[in-house]
Structure formats: C-alpha cells, structure tokens
N, C-alpha and C positions, 0 to 999 in steps of 0.2 A: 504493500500500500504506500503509495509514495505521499509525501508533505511537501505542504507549501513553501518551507523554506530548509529544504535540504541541498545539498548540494548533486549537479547533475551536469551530463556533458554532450553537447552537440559536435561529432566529431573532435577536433583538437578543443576546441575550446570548454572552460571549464566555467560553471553558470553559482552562484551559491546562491541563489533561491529562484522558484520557477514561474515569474514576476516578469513582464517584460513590456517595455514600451513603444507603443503600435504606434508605425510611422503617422508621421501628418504633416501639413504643411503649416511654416509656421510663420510664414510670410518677413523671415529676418535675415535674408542672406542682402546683398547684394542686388542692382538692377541684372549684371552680368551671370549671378550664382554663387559669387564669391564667398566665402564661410566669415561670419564678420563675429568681433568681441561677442555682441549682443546673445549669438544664435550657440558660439560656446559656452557661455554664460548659464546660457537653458542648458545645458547637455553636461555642465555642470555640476549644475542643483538636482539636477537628476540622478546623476552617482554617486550624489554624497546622499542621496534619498535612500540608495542600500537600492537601487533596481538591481534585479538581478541582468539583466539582459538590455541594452538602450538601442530600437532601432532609426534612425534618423529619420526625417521629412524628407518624401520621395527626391532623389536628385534627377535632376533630365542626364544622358548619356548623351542628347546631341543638342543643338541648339534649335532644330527643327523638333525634336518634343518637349519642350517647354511649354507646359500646362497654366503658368501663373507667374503673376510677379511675383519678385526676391524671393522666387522658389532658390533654393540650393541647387548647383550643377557641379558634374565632374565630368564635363563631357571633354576637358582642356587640360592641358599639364599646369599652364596657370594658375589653376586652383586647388593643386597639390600645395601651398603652406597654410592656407588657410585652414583644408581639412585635417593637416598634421597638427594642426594646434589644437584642434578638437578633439582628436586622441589623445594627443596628449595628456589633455587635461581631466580624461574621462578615466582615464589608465591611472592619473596620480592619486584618484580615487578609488583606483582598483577596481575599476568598472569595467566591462565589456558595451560592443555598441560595434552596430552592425551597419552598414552602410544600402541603404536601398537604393537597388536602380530602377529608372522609370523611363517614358515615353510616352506622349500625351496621343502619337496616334493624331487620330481625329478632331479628336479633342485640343489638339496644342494650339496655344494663342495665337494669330496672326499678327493682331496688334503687338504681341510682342518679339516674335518672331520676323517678320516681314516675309515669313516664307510659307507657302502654298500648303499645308495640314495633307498630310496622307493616312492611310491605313490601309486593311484587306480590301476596300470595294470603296467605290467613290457614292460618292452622294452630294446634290442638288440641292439651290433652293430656286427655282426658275431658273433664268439664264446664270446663277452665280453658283460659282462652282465651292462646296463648303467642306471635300475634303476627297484627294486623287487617290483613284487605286493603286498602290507600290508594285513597280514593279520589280522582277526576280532581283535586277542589280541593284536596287534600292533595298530590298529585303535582306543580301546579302550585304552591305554596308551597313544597314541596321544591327545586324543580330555582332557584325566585327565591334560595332561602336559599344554595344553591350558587354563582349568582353573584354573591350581597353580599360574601359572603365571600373570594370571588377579587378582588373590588373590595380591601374591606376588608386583604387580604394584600396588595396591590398601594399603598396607601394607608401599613402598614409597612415599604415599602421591601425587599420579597422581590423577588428576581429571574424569579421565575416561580409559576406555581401548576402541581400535577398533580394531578388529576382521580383517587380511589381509585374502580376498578374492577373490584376482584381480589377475592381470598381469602373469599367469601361477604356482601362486605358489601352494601349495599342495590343501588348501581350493578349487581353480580355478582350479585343475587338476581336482577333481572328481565330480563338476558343468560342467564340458563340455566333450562333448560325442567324442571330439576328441583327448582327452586324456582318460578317463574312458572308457575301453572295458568290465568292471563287471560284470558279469551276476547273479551276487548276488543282495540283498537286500541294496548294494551299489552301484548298477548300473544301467543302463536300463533307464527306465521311469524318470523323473525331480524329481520327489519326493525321489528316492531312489536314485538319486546322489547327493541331495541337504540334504543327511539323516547326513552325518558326520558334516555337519555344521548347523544342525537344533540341533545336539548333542553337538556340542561346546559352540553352544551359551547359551543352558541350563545349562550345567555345569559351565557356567561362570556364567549367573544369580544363579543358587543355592549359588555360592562360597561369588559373592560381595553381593546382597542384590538387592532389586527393587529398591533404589534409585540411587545408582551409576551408571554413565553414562556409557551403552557399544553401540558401533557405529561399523562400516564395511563398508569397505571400496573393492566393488565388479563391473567387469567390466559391463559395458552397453553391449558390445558385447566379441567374442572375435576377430573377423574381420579372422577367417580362416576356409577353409569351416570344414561342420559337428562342428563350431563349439558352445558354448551357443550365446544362439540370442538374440535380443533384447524383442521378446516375452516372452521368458523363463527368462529374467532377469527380468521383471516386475512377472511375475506369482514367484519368490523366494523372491520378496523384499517383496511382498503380504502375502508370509510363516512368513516371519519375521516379519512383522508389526501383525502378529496376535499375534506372540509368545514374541512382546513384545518390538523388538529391540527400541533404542532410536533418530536413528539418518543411514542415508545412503549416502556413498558417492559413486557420480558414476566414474570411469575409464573405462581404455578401452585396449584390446590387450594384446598380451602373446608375449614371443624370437621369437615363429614360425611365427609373424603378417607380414610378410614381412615392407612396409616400417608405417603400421600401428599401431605400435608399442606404448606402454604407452610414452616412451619419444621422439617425434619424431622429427626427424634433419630437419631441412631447415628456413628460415627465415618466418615468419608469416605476409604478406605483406601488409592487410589492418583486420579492424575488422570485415568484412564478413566473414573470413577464423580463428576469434576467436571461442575458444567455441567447440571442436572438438564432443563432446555429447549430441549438443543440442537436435535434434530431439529423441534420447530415452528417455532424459528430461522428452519432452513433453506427450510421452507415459506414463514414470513412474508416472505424475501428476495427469492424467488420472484416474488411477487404486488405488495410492499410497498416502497417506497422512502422512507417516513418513518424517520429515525434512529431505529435498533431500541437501548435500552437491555437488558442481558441478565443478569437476577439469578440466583439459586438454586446454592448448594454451590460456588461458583467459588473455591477456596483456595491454590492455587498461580499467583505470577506467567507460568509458562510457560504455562500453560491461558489467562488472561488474556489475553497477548499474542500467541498462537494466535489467541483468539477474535476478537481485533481483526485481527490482520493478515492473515488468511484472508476477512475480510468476513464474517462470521459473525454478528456483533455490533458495531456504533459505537462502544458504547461499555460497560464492565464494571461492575455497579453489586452494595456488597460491603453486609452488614449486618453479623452473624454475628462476621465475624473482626474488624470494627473495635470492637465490645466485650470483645474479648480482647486488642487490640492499637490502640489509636486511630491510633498514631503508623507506620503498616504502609506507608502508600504511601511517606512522605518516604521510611524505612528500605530499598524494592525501589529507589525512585528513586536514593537513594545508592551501590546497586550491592550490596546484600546482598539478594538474591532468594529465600532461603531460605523454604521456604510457609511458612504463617500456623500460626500456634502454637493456634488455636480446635480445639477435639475435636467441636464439635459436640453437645453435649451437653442443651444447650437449659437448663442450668442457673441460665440467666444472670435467667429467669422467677421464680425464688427470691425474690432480694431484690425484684422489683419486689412482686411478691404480698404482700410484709410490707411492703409501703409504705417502701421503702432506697431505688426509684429503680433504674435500671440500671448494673449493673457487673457483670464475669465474677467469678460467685461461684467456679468453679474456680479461675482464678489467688488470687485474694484467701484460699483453701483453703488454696492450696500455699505462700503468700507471697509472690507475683510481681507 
C-alpha cells in the first residue's frame, strides 16, 4: 500500500513524496520565453513547499507553437541560462522539476507568432484561413524540434522532460479524430494518429538517453463527440508503455469541451465531485502498468490519499490549489489536512491576461 509521502522513483530520478505540480501557464516569462527572476521565484517557493515533483508551464519547442504571451520557451539555445537558473534554484532546495514540452498546433497565437498556425488538417473560417494542414516535412521538423528541446532541457539540468499531449494542443490535435481529418499515414486508424507522437517520443529517447526521465502528460478523454475516448487512451498509453515511456499523467478536454474543459469553473462542493478522471483511472490500471500520475479537481488531502492508497493513482498531481496556497503540501505534511482553501474559480487567468503573471487574484481580493 503505498503513502503519500514516501519516497519513490521515476526511472533515474528519485521523488520523496508523491505530490506533484501540474504544469500551467503562468504568464511570467518573457515576451521572447525567456525564464525571468519573477517565474524562478515561483519554482522557488514551490521547492521549498516540500513538492515532491515541480512540472513547469508548458514551454513552446518552436516559435510557430506559441500558445500565449510570456509563455516560457526553449525552442532557442538563448534560453538555456535562464532555465539553468531555474534549476538551479529548485535543486538548492532539493527539489526535482520537470521541464514540459509543448506546441500550440492550431491553436498557436498569430498575433504573437506572425506565423501561419498549422496542425493535422486545416480549417476555415470563410475565405480566412485559421490553421494549414503540416505537411510530412513540416511534421518531421516538428517532432526534430521536440527532441532538441528535451536535449536542450536536459542540457539545463531539468530532471526530466514531459511530452504535452493533452488539452487540444498539437500532440492532442492529431490523437483525436475530431481534429485529424488525414487520410495519410497520419490519420485514420489510432495507430497512425498516434504515429507523430510514437515519433517524438523516440526522438527524445534517442536524444537524452534511457535513463533520463521522459513523462506525458495526455487527456483521458476529450469529452466532444468523434472525439479520442477513453478506450483509445488506454490502447496509446499501452503504445507507450511498450516503447518505453517513464511515467503518464492523465487530463482531460480541449477549448471545444464545452463546460468540460481541463480547467473547469465552479466550486467543487464535497469530495464525491473530486477527482474529475477517476473512472479512466480505473481502466488505464486495468491494461497499464506505467506510473499513472492523476490530475483534475483533487482538493482534499483525504481524496488524495484515497487515491494513492487504493492504487488508483501513483501519484496526485495539484495545479489549481497551489496558486491559492503554494505552501499546501509542507502545511497536510505537518499534520493540518484541512482541504485546500482554492474555490475554483478560474480567477486566477485575471492577472495573467493583464500581463501581472500568476497569483490567486481571489485571495489577493480578500487580502490573504
């Protein structure tokens, strides 16, 4: 029966409790992506918080997936000192912290990009064109630029990288067939839309090595129709568990989820309504034996430690409440377990949208 705060290891890497901080965007790097005091500062407070595991705010790998302002990138060697100081600093506290890679696909900003949005299949909005189908030699740049990058993060002294393949972004465009119209060898069948990220992830293993830790981080469903299911998610963790990966974290939903979305608004009322992925959990354990990390709505330590000690999930990965509370795991560790003070509110998008960066604009409201 494994605990919450035992010590435990993802490949080389050694975790001392199973606590782990689900990436997000935190709107303080840089216009470029540069890693700035500010966004170390968070990453910080976070390992002296006792996390067991810190994964960073998606970085773009090129500057054609750039999803947002003063998102983080590492798509540049230029941006290797600034990430090295974020190790740094996370290490001096004996932390580990993971470096995620991303690609906005579709989704990536023009406005900030100036450059044309691609992914699996194009799409329209009248004569304007709002995002070109990739083609092969563009595919194949893409998935190169994903393993420079793991290099590259490997190179700053990150303890691992994880693979973003969730919540609609490019990886998640061409895993669901409601995005992927391909009739190529990138399309169609599960296999041959789960072919560009069976290719990335090899080229990141060729790049770091078999001991460095690479994790993914990919939806349990997407919650619209035609779209990947909760079958087809287990039959691609099962891809990966052969081909090696180290470690699966599950999310959930893309922009188009209506109100099922990865970050979703409303007050989370008792611990029955924790937990938003338990049942594909249960299926992925079923079939899956790669350490399942288990995010979405988890805000009481009891549900937590449910969810670990029942086998349910390896390990508890929080976003949400540690911007309302950084200092949440040391405070459950200390023996004050009382739930997480987050309302869920989704407020916390405020300041970043006005260029502040992240912080729980409610507490800062109330004074807290």
């Amino acid at each position: 029966m494994a605990n919450l705060f035992e010590e435990s290891t993802i490949n080389s890497m050694r975790l001392e409790n199973r606590f782990i901080r689900s990436a997000t965007w935190e709107g303080l790097a840089s216009e470029n992506g540069v890693c700035t005091s500010r966004l170390i500062a968070l990453m910080d407070e976070l390992a002296d918080s006792e996390m067991g595991l810190i994964i960073t705010g998606h970085a773009y790998v090129s500057r054609k997936g750039q999803a947002g302002p003063w998102q983080l990138g590492v798509y540049d060697d230029g941006l290797i000192p600034g990430l090295s100081k974020m190790t740094a600093a996370v290490h001096q506290r004996s932390g580990k912290i993971v470096l995620q890679l991303a690609h906005a696909g579709c989704r990536a900003a023009f406005n900030l990009t100036g450059k044309e949005p691609w992914g699996p299949s194009g799409s329209a909005k009248g004569d304007t064109i709002i995002c070109k189908e990739m083609t092969h030699d563009e595919i194949r740049s893409t998935v190169k630029r994903f393993a420079e990058s793991a290099a590259r993060g490997q190179q700053c002294g990150f303890d691992g990288v994880q693979i973003h393949a969730a919540h609609g972004y490019l990886i998640s465009q061409f895993l669901s067939p409601f995005y992927n119209k391909r009739t190529d060898e990138y399309g169609g069948s599960l296999e041959n839309r789960a072919r560009i990220l069976m290719e990335v992830f090899g080229a990141i293993r060729d790049k770091v090595g078999d001991r460095f830790p690479v994790l993914i981080k990919m939806n349990s469903e997407d919650f619209v129709d035609d779209g990947l299911s909760v079958a087809e998610m287990v039959q691609v963790a099962a891809m990966l568990e052969r081909a090696g990966i180290d470690a699966i974290e599950l999310s959930g939903g893309t922009a188009d989820s209506g109100k099922l979305t990865p970050v979703r608004p409303g007050k989370i009322s008792s611990e029955d309504t924790e937990g938003y992925y338990r049942k594909a959990a249960e299926q992925y354990k079923e079939k899956v034996n790669v350490p399942l990390i288990l995010v979405g709505g988890i805000r009481s330590y009891s549900v937590a430690d449910q969810i670990v000690k029942t086998g349910l999930a390896d390990y508890v990965s929080l976003c949400r409440p540690l911007i309302r509370e950084p200092g949440l795991i040391k405070r459950w560790k200390s023996g004050d377990t009382s739930r997480s003070t987050c309302l869920s509110d989704n407020l916390c998008f405020k300041p970043i949208q006005a260029g502040e960066g992240l912080y729980c604009y409610t507490a800062k409201k109330l004074g807290k």
